[in-house]
N, CA, C and O of each residue as an XYZ file, in Angstrom:
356
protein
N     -17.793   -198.472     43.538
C     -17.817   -197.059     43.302
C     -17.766   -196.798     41.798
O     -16.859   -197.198     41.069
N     -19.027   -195.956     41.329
C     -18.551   -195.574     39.971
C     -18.095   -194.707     39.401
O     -18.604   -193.606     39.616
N     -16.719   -194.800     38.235
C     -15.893   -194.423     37.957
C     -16.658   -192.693     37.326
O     -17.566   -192.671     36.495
N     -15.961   -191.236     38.024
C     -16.769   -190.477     37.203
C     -16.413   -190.491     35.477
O     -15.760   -191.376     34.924
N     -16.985   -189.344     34.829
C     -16.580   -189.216     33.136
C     -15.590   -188.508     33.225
O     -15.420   -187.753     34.182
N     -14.599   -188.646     32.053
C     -13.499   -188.181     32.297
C     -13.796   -186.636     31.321
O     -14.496   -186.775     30.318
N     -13.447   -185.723     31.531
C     -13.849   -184.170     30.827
C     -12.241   -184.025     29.966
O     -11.150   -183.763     30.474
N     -12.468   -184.214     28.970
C     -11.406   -183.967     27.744
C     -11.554   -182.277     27.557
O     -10.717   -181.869     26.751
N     -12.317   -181.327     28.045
C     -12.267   -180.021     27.565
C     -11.514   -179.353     27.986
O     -11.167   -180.024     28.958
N     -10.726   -178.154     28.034
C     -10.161   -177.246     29.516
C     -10.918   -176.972     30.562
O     -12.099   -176.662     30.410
N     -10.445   -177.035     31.551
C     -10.652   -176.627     32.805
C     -10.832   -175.576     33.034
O     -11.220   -175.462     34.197
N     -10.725   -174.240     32.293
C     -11.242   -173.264     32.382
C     -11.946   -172.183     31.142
O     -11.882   -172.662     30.010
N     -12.400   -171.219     31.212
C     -12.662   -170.704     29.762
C     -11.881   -170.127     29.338
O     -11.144   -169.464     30.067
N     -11.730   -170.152     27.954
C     -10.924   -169.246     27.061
C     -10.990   -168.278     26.382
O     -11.532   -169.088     25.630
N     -10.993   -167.512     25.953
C      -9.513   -167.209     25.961
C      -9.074   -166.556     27.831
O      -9.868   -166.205     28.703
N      -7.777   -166.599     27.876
C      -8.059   -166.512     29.552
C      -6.904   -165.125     29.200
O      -6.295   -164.962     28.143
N      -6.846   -164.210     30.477
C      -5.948   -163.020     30.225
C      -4.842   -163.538     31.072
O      -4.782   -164.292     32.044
N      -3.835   -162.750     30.234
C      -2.160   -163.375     31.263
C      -1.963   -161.622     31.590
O      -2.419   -160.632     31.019
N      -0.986   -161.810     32.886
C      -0.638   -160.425     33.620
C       0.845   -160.641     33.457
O       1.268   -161.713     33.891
N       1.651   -159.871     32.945
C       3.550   -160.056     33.548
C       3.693   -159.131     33.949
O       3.399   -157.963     33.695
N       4.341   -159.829     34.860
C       5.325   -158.757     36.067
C       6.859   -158.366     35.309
O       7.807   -159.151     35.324
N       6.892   -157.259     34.778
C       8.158   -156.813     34.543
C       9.094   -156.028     35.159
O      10.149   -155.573     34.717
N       8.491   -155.907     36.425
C       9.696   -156.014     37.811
C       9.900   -154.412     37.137
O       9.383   -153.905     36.141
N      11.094   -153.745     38.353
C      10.789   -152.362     38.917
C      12.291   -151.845     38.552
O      13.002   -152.841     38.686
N      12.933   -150.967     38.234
C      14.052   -150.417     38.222
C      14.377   -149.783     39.564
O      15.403   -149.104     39.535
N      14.068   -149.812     40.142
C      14.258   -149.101     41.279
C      15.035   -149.742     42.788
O      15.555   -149.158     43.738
N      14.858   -150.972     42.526
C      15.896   -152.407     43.551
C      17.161   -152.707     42.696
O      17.139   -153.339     41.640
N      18.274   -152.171     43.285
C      19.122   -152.908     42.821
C      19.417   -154.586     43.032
O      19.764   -155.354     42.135
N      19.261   -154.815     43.976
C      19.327   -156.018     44.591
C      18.609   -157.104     43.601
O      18.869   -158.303     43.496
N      17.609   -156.315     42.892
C      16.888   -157.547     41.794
C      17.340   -157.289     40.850
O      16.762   -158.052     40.076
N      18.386   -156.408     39.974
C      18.906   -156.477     39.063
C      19.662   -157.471     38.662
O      20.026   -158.360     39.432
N      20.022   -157.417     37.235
C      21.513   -158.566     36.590
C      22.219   -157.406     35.926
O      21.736   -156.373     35.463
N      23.340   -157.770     35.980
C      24.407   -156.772     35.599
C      23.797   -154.971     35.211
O      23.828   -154.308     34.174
N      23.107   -154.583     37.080
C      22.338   -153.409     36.313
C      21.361   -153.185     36.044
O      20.960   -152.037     36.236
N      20.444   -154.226     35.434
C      19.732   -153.580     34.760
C      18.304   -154.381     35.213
O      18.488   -155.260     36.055
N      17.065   -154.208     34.810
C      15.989   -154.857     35.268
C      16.066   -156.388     34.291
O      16.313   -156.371     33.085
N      15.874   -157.314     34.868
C      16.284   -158.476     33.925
C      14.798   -158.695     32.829
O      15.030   -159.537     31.961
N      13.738   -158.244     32.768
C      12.663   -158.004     31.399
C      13.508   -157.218     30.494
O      13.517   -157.777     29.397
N      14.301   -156.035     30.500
C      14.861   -155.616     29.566
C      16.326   -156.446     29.120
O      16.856   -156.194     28.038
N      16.872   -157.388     30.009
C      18.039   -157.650     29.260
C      17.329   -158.633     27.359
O      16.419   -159.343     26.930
N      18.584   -157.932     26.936
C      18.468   -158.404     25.354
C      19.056   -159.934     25.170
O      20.183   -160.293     25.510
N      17.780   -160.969     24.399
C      18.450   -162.311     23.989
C      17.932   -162.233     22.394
O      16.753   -162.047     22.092
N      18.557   -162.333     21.839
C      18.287   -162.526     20.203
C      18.000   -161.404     19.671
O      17.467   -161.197     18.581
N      18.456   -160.473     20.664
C      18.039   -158.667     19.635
C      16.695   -158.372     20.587
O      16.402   -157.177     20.554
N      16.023   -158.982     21.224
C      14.765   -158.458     21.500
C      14.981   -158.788     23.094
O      15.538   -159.768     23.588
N      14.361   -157.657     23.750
C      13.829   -157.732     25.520
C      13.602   -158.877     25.669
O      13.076   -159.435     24.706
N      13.851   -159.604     26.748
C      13.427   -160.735     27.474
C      11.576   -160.829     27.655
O      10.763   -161.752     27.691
N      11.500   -159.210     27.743
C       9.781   -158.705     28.263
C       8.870   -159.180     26.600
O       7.784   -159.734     26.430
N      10.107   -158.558     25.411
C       9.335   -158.747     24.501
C       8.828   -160.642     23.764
O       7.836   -161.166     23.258
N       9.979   -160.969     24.075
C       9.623   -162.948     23.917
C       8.389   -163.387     24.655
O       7.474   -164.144     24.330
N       8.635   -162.680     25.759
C       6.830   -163.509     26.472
C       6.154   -163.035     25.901
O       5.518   -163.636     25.035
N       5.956   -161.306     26.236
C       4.533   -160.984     25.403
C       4.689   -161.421     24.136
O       3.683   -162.121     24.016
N       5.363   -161.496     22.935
C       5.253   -162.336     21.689
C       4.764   -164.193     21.541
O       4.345   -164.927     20.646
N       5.041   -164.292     22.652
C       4.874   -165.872     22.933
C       3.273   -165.831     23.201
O       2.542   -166.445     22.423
N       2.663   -165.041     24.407
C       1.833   -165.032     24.806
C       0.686   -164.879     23.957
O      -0.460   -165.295     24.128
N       1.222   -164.160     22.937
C      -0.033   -163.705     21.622
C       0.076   -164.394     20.531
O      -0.605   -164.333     19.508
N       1.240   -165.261     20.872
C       0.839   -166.420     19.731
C      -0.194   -167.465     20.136
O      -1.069   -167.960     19.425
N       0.090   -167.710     21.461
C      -1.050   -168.561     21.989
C      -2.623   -168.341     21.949
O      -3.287   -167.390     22.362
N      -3.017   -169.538     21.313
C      -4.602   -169.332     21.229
C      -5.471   -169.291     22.213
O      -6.643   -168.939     22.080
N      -4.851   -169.712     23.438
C      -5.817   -169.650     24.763
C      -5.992   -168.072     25.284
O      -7.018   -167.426     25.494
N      -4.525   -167.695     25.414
C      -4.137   -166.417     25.416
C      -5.540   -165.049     24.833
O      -5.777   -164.785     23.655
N      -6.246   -164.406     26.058
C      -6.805   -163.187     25.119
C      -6.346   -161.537     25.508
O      -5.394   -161.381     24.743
N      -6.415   -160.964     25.845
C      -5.611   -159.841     26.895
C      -4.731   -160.076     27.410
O      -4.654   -161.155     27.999
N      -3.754   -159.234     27.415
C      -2.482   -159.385     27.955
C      -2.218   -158.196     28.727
O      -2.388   -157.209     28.011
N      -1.832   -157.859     30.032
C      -1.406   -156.728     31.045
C       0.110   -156.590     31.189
O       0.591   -157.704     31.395
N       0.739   -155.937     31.166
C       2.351   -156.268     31.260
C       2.626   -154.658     32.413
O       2.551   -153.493     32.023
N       2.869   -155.027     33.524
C       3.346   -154.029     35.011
C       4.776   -154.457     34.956
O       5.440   -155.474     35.161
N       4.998   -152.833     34.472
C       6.637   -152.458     34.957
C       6.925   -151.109     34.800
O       6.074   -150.245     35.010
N       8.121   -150.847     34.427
C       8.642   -149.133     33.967
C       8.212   -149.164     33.098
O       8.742   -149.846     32.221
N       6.970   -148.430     32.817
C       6.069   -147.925     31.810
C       6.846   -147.225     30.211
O       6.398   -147.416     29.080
N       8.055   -146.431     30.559
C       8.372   -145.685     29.744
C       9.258   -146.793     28.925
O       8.961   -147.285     27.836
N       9.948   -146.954     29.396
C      10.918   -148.688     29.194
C       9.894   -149.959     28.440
O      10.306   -150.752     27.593
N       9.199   -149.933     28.712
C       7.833   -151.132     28.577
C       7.285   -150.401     27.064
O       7.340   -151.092     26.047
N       6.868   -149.265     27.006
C       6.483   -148.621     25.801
C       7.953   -149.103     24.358
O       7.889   -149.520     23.202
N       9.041   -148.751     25.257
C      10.109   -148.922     23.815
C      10.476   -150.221     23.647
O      11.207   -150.574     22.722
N       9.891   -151.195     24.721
C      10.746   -152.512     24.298
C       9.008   -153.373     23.573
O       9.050   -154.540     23.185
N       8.084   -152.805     23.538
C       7.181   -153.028     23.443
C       6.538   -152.873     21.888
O       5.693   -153.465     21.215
N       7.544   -151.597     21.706
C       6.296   -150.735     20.138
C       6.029   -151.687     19.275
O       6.532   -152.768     18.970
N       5.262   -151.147     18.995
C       4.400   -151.567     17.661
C       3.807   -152.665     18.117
O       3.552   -153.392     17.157
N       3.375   -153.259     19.397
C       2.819   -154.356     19.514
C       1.048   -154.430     19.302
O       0.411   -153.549     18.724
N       0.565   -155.429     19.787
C      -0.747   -155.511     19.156
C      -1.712   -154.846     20.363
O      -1.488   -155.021     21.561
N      -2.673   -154.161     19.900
C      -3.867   -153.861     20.790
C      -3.691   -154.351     22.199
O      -3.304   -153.639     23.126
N      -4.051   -155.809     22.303
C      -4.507   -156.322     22.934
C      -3.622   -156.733     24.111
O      -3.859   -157.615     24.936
N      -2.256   -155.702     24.013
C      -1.072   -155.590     25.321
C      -1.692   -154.505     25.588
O      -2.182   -153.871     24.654
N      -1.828   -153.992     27.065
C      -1.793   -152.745     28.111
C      -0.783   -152.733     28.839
O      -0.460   -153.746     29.461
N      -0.270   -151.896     28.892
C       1.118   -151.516     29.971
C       0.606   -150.300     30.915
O       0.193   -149.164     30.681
N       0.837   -151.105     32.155
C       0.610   -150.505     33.800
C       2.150   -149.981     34.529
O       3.222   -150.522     34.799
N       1.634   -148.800     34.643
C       3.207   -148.658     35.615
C       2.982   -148.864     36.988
O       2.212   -148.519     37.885
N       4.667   -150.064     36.640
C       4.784   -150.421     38.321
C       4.792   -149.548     39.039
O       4.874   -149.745     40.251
């Protein structure tokens, strides 16, 4: 049997779009102490804001969608780049 070629490229095209789920205020039951856990604060900044910052550092990364409390999502969000859209959950 012959061996196929091995494909060193990605497996898919790039830049590819990422979606986050920043979950709903409205379940308590999915909260942490309260609150929706995308907004709890680690290092001064939203939990929501480290991914999307992570996400746009990445070069594969091209569009980014972020679904949650829209109004909440706008302030933990500002000043971010174009290329975030925020959907309300």
């Amino acid at each position: 049997m012959e061996e196929s070629a091995v494909h060193s490229g990605p497996a898919y095209p790039e830049p590819l779009d990422a979606v986050v789920l920043a979950g709903t205020d409205d379940n308590p039951k999915r909260m942490i102490l309260g609150q929706n856990k995308a907004f709890l604060e680690i290092a001064g900044k939203a939990l929501v804001r480290h991914v999307v910052d992570s996400l746009l550092a990445s070069r594969s990364v091209g569009h980014i969608v972020v679904v949650g409390p829209k109004e909440r999502l706008q302030a933990a969000l500002s000043g971010i780049s174009p290329r975030v859209a925020l959907v309300q959950q």
